[in-house]
C-alpha positions in Angstrom: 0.1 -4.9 -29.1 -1.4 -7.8 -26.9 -0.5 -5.8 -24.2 -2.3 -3.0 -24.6 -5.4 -5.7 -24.1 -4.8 -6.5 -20.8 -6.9 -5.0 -18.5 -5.1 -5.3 -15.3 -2.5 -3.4 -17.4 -4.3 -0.8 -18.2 -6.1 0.2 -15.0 -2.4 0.1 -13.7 -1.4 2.8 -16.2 -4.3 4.5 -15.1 -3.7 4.8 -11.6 -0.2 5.6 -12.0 -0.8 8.3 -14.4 -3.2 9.5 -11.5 -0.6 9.4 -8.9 1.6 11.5 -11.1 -1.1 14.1 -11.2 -1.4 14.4 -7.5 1.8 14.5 -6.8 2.9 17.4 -9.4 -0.2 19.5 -8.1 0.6 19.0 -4.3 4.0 20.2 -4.6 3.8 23.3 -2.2 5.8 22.3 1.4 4.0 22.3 4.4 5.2 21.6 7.9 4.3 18.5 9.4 4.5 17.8 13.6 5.9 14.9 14.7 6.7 13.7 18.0 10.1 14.7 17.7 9.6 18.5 16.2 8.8 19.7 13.0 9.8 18.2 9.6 9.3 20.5 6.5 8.6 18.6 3.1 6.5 18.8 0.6 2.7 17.7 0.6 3.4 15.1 -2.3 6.0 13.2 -0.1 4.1 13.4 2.8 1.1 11.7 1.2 3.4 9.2 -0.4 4.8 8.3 2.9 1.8 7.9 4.6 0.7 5.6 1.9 3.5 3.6 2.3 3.3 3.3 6.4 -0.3 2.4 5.6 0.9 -0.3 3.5 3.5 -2.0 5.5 1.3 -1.9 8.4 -1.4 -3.8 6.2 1.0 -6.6 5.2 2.3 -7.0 8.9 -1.3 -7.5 9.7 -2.4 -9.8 7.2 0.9 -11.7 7.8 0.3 -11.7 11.5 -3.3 -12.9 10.4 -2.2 -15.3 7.6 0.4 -17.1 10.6 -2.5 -17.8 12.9 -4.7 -19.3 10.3 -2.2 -21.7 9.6 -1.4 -22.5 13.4 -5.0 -23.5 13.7 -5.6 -25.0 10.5 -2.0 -27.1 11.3 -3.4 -27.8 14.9 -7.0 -29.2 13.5 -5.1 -31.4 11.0 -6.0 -31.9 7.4 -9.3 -31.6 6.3 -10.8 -34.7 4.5 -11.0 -35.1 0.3 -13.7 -36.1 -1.0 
């Protein structure tokens, strides 16, 4: 039952559960242009996979990011403790 008292676990249960709602009441399939014709799916998948492109293209970003602040902070050497 300490689980239940997590927060972090909770809001995740709650977005999830929300997620599952949008996607049952987006089920009706639409038609989607794309550069190489049409693709037919339904709306649910299609917001799903532009969730997920948005996502990948946040972590190659940050890790694109998260490489050049480490070239520079290698290249000004290591800060002094004190």
């Amino acid at each position: 039952m300490d689980r239940l008292k997590n927060p972090k676990l909770i809001a995740a249960l709650v977005l999830v559960a929300l997620a599952a709602v949008v996607f049952y009441q987006n089920r009706e399939p639409i038609k989607l242009k794309v550069l190489i014709g049409t693709l037919e799916t339904d709306l649910s998948t299609a917001l799903i996979l532009a969730f997920l492109a948005g996502a990948a293209a946040g972590a190659l970003a940050f890790s694109r990011w998260q490489t050049k602040y480490q070239q520079a902070k290698d290249k000004t050497g290591p800060s002094p403790s004190g």
